[in-house]
Each structure stands twice: as C-alpha cells, then as structure tokens.
MDAnalysis code that builds the backbone (N, CA, C; Angstrom):
import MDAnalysis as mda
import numpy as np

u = mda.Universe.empty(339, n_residues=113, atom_resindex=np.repeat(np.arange(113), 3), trajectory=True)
u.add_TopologyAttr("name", ["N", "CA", "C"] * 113)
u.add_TopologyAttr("resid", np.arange(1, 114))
u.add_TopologyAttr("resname", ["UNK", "UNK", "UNK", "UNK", "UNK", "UNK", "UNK", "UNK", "UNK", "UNK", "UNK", "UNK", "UNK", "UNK", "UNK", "UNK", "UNK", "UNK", "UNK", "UNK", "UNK", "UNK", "UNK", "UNK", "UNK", "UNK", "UNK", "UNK", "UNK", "UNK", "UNK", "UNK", "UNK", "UNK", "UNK", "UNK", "UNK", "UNK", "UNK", "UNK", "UNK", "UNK", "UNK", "UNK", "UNK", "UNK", "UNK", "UNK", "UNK", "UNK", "UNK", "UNK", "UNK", "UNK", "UNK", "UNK", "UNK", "UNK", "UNK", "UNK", "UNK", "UNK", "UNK", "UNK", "UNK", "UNK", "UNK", "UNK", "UNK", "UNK", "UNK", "UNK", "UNK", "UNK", "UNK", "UNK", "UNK", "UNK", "UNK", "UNK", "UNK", "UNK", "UNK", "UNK", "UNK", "UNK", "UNK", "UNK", "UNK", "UNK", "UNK", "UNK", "UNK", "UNK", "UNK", "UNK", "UNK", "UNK", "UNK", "UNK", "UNK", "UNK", "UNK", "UNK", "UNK", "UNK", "UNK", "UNK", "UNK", "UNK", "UNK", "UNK", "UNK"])
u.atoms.positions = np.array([
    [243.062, 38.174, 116.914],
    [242.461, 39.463, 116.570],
    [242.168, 40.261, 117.830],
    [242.480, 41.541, 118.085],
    [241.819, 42.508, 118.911],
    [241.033, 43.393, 118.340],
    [240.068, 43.437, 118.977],
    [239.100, 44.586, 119.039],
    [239.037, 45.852, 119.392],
    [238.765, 47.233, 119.057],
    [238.802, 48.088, 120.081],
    [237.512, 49.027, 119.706],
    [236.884, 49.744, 120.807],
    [235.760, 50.338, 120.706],
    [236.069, 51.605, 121.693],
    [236.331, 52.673, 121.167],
    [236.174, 53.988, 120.957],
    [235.294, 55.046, 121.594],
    [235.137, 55.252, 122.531],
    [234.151, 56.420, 123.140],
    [234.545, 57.873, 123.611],
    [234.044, 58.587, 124.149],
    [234.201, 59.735, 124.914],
    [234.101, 61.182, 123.998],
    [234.276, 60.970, 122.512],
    [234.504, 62.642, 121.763],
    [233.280, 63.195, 121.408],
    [233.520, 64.311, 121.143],
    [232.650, 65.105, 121.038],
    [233.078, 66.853, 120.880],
    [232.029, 67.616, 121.275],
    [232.408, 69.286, 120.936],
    [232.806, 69.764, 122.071],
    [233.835, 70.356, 122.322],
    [234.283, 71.108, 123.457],
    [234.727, 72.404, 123.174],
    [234.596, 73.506, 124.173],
    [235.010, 74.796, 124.015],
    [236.552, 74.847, 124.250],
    [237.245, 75.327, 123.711],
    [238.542, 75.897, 123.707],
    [239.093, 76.539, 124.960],
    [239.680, 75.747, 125.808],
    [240.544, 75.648, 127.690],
    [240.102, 74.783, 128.121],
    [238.560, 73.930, 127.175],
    [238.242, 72.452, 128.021],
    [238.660, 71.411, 127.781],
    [238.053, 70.141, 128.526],
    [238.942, 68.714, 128.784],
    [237.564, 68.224, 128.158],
    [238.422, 66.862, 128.012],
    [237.440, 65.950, 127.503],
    [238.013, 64.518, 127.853],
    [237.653, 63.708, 127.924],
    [238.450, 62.218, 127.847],
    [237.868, 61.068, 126.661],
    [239.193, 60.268, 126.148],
    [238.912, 59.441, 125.324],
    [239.098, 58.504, 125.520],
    [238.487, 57.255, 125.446],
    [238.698, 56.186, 126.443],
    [238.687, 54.638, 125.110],
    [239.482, 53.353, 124.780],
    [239.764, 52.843, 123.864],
    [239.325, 51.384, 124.723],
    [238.407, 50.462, 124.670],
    [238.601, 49.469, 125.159],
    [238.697, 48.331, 124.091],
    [239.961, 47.509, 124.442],
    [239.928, 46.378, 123.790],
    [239.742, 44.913, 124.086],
    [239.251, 43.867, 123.475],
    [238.505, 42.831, 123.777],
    [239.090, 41.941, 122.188],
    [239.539, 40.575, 122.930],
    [239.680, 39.660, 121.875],
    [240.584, 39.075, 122.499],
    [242.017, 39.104, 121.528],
    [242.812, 38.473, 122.155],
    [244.241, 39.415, 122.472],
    [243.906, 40.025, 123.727],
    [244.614, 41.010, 124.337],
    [246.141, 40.588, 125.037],
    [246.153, 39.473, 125.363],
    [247.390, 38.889, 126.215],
    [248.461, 39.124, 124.722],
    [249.638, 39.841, 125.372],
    [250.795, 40.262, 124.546],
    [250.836, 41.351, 123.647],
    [249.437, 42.104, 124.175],
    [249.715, 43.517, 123.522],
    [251.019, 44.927, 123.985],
    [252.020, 44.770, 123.391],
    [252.870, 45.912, 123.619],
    [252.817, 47.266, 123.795],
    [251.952, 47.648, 123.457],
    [251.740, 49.232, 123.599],
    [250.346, 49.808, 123.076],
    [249.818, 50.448, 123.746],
    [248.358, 50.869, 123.527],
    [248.681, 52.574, 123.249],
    [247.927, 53.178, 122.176],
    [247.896, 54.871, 121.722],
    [247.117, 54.953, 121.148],
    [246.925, 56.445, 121.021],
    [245.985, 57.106, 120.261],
    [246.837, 58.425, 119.287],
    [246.070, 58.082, 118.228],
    [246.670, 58.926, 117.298],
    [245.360, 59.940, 116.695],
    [245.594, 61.147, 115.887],
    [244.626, 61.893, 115.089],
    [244.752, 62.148, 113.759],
    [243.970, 62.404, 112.913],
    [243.971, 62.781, 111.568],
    [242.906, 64.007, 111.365],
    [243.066, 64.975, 111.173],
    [242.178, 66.536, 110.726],
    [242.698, 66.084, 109.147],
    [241.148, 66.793, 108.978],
    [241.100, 66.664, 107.177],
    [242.265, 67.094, 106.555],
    [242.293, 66.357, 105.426],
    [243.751, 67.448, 104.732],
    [245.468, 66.378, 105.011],
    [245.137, 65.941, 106.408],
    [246.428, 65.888, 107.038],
    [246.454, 64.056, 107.107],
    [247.998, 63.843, 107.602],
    [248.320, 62.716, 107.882],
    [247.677, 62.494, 108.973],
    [247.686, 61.028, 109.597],
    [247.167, 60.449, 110.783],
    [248.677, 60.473, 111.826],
    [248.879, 61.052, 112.530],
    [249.591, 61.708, 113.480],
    [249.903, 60.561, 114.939],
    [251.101, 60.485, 115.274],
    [250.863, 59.651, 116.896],
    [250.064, 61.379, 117.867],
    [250.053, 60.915, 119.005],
    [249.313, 61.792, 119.894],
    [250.007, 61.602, 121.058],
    [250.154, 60.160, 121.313],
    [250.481, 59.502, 122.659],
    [250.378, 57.941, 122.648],
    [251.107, 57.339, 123.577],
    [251.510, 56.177, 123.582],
    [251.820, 55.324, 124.924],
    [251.414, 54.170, 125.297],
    [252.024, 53.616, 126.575],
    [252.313, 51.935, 126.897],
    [253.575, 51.535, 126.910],
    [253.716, 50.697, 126.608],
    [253.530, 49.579, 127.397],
    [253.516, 48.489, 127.464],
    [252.905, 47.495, 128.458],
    [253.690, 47.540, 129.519],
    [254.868, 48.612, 129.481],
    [255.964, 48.351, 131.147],
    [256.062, 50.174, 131.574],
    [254.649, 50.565, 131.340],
    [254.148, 52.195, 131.829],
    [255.113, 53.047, 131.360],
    [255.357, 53.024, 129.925],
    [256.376, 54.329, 129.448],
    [255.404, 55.087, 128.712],
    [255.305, 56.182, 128.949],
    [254.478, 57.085, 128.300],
    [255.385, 58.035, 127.224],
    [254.613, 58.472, 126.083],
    [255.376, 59.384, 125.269],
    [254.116, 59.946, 124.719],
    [254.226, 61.242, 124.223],
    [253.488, 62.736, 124.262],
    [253.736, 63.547, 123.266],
    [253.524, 63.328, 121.932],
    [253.569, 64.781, 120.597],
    [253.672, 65.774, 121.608],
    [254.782, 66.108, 121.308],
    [255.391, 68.156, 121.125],
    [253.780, 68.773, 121.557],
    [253.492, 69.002, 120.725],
    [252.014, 69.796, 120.746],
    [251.081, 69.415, 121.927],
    [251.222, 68.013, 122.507],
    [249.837, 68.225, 123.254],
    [250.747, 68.176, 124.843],
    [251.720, 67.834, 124.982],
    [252.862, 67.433, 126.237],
    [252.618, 68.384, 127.227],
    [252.074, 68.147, 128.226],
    [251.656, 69.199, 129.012],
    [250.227, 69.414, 129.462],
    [249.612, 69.282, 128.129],
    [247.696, 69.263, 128.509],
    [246.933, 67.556, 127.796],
    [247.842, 66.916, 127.544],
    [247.177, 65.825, 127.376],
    [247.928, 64.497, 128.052],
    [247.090, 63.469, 128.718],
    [248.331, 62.803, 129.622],
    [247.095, 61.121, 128.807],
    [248.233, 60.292, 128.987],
    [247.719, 58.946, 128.193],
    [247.347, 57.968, 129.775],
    [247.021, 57.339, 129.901],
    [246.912, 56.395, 130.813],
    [246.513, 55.115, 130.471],
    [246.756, 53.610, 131.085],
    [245.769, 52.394, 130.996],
    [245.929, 51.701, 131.827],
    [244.922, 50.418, 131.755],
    [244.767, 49.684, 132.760],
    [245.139, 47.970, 131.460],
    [244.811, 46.315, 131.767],
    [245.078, 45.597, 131.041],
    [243.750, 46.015, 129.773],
    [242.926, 46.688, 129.873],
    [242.054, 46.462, 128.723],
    [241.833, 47.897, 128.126],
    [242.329, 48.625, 128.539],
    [241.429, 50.088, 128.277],
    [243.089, 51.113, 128.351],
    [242.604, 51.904, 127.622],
    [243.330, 53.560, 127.357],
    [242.554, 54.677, 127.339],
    [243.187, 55.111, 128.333],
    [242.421, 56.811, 128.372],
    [243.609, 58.120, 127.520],
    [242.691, 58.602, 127.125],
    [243.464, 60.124, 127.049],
    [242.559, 60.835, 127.274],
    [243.323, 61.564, 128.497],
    [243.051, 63.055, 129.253],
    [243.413, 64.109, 128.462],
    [242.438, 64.854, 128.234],
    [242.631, 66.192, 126.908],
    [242.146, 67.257, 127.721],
    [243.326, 68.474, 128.214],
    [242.988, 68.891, 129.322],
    [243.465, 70.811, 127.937],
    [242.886, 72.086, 128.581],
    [243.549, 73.238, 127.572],
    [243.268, 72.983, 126.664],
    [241.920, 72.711, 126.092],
    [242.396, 71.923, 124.737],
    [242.072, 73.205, 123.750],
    [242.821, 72.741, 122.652],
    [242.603, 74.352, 120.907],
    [242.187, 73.434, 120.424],
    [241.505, 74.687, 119.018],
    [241.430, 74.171, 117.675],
    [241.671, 73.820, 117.486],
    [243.274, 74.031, 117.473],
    [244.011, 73.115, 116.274],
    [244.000, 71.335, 117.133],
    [243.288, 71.293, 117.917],
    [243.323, 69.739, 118.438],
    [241.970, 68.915, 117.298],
    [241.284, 69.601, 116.756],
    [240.395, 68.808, 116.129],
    [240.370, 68.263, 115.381],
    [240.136, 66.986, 115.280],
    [240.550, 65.894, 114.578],
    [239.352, 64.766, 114.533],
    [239.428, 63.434, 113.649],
    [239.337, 62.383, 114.303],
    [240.656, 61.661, 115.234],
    [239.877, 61.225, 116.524],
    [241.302, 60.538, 117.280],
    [240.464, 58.787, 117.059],
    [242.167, 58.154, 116.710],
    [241.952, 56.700, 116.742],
    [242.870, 56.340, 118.008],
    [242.416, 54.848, 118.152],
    [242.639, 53.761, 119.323],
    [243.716, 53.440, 118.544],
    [244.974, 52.946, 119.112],
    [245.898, 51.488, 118.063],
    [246.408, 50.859, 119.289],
    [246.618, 49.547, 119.113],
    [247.404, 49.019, 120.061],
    [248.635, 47.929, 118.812],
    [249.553, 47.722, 119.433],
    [250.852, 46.493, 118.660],
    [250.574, 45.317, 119.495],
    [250.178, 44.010, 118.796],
    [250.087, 42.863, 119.557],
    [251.123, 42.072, 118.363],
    [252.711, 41.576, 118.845],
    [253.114, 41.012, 118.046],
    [253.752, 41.316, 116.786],
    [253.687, 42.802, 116.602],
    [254.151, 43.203, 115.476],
    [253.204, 43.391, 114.998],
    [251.638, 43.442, 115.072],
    [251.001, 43.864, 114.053],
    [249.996, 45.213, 114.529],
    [249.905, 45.447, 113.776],
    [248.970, 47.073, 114.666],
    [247.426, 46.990, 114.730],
    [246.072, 47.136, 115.528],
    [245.157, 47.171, 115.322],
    [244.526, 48.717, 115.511],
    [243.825, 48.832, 114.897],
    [243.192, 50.513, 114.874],
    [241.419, 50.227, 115.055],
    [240.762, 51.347, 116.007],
    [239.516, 51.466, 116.386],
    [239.095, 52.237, 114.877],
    [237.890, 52.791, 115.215],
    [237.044, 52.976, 114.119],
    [236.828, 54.910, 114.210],
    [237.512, 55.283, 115.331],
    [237.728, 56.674, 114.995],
    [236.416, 57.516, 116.092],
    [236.850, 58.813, 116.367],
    [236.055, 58.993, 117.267],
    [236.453, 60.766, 116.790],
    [235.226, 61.051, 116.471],
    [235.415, 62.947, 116.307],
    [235.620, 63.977, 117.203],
    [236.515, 65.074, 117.611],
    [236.606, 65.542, 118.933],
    [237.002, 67.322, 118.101],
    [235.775, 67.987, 118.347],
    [235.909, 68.962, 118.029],
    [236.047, 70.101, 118.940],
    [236.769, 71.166, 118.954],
    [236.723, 72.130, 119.704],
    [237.028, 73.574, 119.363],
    [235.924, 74.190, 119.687],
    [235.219, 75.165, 118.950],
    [234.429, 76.092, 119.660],
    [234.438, 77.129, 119.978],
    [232.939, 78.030, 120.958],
    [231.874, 78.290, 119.916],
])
C-alpha cells in the first residue's frame, strides 16, 4: 500500500503561483510515475501532469508553460505559476506502483480576486 498526503492549495489571485506538494509513505520502492490530476465540479477528473521514475515529464495542453511537475524519491511538486480561473479545481496526488494506481484525498485550489 502507498500513502499520499496532499498539501499546499488554497485561494489565489489570477497571474499567481501556488505550489502543490504530494508526499508518499508506505511502500514506495517501484513506484513508476508520480502526477497530479484535477476535477472542477461538473467535470471529469483530468491528468494535469506527470513524471515518471526515469524524469520524463508530460504537461495538459492547458497548463504547459505555467505549470511545471517536479520530484524527488518521496514527494511531487507542482509549480502553478499565471494561474486562471479556469484552473480551479480539486487537484489530486496519483502515483502507479505495479500497475495499480493510488490517489491522495484531494486538495482545493481556487483562483479568484
């Protein structure tokens, strides 16, 4: 089982940054790829960004440019840099250990003046 615990969101004004940060704890050895995805009411749960255990990064259309993914062996950041409206969402943690997917518990990131 992995764990992941979720921090950093919150309300931001519209051209600001924010960071979201995913740490996981359990049994982490052979996790393939660590991301974060979003869901705004109404809508599907969306990828966002992604990085795989041999540093390949990939970037939704929409945020490519003002949002950059990063990690280390336990943790994922996303840098949410320009950020709009239309970015508000809940954003989740997922990582693939093995073929199976684990998801955090969701983190609200609104942006709004």
């Amino acid at each position: 089982q992995v764990q992941l615990l979720e921090s950093g969101g919150g309300l931001v004004q519209p051209g600001g940054s924010l960071t979201l940060s995913c740490a996981a704890s359990g049994n982490i050895l052979g996790i393939a790829a660590m991301g974060w995805y979003r869901q705004a009411p109404g809508n599907q749960r969306d990828l966002v960004a992604v990085i795989t255990s041999g540093g390949l990064t990939t970037h939704a259309e929409s945020v490519e440019g003002r949002f950059n993914i990063s990690n280390d062996m336990k943790t994922v950041n996303l840098r949410m840099n320009m950020m709009k409206p239309e970015d508000t969402a809940v954003y989740y943690c997922s990582v693939r250990r093995f073929d199976l997917d684990y998801w955090g518990q969701g983190t609200q990131v609104t942006v709004s003046s």
